[in-house]
DSSP file (Angstrom, degrees, kcal/mol; ACC not computed):
  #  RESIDUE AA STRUCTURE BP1 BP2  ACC     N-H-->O    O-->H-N    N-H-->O    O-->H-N    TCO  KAPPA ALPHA  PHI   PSI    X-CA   Y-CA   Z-CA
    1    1 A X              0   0    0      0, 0.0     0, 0.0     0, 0.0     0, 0.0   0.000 360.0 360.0 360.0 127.8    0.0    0.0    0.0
    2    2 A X        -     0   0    0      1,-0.1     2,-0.6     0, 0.0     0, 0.0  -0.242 360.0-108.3 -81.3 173.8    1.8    3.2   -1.0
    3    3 A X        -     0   0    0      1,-0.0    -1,-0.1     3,-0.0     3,-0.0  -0.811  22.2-111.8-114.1 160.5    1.7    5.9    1.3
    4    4 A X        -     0   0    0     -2,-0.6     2,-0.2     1,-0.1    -1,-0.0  -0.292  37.3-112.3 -86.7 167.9   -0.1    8.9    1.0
    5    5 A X        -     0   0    0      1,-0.1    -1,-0.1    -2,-0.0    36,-0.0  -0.632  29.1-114.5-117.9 161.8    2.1   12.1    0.5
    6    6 A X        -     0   0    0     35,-0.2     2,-0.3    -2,-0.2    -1,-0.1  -0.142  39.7-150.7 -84.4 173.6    2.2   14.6    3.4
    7    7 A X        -     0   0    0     -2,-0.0     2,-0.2     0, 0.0     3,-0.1  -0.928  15.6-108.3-157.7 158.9    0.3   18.3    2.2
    8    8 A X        -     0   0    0     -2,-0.3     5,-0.1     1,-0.3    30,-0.0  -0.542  33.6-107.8 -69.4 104.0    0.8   21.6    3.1
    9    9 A X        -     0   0    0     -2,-0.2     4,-0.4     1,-0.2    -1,-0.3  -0.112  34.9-124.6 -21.0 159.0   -2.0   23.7    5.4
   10   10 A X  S    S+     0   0    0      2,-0.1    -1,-0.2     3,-0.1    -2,-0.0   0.326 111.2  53.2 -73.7  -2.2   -3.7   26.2    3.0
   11   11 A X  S >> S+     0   0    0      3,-0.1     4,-2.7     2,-0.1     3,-1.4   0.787 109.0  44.9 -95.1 -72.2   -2.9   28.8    5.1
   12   12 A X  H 3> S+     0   0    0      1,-0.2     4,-1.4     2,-0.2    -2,-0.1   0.646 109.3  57.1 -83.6   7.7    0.8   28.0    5.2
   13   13 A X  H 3> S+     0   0    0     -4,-0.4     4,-1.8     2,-0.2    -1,-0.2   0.692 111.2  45.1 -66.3 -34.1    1.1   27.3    1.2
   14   14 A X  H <> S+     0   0    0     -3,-1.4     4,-1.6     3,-0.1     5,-0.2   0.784 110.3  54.7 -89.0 -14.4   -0.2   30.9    0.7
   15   15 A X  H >X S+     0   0    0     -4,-2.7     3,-2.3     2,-0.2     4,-0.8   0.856 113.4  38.8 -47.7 -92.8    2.2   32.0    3.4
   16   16 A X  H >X>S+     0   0    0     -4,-1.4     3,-5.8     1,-0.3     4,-2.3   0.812 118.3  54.3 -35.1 -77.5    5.4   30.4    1.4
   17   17 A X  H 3X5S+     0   0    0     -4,-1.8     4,-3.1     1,-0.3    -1,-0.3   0.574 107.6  47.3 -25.6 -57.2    3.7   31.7   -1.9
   18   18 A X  H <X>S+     0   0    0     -3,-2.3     5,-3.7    -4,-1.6     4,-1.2   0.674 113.7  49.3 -19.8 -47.2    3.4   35.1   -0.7
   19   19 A X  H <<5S+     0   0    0     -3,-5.8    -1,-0.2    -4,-0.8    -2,-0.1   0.932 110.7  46.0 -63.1 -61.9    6.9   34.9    0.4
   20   20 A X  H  <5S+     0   0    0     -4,-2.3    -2,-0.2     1,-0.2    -3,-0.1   0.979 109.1  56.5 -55.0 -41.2    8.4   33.5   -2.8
   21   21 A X  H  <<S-     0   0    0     -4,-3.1    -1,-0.2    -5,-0.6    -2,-0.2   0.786 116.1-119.1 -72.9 -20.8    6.5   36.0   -4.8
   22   22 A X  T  <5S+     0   0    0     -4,-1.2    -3,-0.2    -5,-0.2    -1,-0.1   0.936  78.7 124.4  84.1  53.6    8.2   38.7   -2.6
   23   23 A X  S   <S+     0   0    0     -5,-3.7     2,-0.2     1,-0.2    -4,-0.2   0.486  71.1  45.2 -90.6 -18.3    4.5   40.0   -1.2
   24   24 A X        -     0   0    0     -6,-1.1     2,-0.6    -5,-0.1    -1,-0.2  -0.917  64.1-149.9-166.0 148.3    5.5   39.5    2.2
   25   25 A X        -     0   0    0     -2,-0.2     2,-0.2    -3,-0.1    -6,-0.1  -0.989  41.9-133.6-124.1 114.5    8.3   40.1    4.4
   26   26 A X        -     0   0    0     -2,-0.6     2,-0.1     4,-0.1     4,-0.1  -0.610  11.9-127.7 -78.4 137.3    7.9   37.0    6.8
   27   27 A X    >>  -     0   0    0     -2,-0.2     4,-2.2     2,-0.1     3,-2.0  -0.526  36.4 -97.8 -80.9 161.4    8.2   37.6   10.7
   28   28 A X  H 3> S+     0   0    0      1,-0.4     4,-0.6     2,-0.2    -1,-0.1   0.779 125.5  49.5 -79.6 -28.3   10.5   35.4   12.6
   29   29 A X  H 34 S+     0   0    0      2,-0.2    -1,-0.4     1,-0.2    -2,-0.1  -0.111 113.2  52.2 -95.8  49.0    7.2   32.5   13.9
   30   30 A X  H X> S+     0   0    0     -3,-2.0     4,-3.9     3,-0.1     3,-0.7   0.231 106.4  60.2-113.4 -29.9    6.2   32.5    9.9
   31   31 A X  H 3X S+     0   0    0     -4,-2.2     4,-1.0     1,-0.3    -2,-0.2   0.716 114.7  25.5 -15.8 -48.8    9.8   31.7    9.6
   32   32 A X  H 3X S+     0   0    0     -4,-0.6     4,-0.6     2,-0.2    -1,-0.3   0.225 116.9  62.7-125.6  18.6    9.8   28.8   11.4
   33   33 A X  H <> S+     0   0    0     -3,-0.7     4,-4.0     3,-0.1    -2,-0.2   0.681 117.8  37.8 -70.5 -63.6    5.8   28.1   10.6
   34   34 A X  H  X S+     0   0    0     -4,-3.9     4,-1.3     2,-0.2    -2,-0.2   0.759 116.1  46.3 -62.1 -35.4    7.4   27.9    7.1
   35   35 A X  H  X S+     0   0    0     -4,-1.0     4,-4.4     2,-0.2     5,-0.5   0.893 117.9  53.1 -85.6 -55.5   11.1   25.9    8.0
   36   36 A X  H  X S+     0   0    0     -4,-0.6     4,-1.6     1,-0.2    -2,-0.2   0.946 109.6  46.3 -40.2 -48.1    8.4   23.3   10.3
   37   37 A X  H  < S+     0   0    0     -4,-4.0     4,-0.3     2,-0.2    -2,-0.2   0.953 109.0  51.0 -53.4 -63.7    6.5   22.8    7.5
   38   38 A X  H  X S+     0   0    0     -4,-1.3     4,-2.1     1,-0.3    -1,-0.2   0.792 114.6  44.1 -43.6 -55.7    9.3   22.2    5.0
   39   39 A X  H  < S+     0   0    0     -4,-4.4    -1,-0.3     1,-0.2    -2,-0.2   0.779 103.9  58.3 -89.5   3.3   11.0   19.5    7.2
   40   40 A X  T  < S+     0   0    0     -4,-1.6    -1,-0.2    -5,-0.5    -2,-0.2   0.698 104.9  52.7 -96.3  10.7    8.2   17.7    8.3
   41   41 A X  T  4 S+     0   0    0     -4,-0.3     2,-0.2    -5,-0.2   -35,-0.2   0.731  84.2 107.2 -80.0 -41.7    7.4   17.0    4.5
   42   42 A X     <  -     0   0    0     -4,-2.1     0, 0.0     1,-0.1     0, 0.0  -0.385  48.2-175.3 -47.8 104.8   11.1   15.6    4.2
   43   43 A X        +     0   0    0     -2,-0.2     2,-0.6     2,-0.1    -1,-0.1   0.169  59.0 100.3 -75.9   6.6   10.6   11.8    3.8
   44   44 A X        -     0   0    0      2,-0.1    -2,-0.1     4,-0.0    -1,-0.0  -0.738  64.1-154.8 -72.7  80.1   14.6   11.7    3.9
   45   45 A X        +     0   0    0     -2,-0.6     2,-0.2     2,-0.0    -2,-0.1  -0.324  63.4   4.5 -84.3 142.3   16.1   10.8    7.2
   46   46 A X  S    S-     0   0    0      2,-0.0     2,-0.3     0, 0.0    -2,-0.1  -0.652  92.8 -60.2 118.1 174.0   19.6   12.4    7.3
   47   47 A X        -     0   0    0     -2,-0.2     2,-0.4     2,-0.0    -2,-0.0  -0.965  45.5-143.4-121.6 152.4   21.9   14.6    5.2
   48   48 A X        -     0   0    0     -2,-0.3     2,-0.6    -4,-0.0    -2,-0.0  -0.808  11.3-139.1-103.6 146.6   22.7   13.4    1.8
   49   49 A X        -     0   0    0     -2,-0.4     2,-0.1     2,-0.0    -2,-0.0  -0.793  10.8-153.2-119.1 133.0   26.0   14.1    0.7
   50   50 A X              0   0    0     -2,-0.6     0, 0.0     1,-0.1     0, 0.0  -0.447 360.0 360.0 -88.0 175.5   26.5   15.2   -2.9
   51   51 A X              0   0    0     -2,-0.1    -1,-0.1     0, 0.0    -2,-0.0   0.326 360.0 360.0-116.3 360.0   30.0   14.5   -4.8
């Protein structure tokens, strides 16, 4: 059974968007709203090391 892939509040997807799009100047807890978000999506355990 595959597993279902993690998703993003709708709230903190328009955050990030907002962000990227350079709408919004993020404050330091949408900062880490946005950096929480990010790793708890990561299905990677680790750092991967590139060559």
């Amino acid at each position: 059974m595959p597993t279902p892939k993690k998703q993003t509040s709708p709230k903190v997807s328009t955050l990030a968007s907002n962000v990227l799009a350079g709408r919004v100047t993020p404050t330091k807890a949408q900062i880490a709203t946005l950096a929480g978000a990010a790793l708890s999506n990561d299905e990677t355990k680790g750092q991967v090391r590139h060559r």
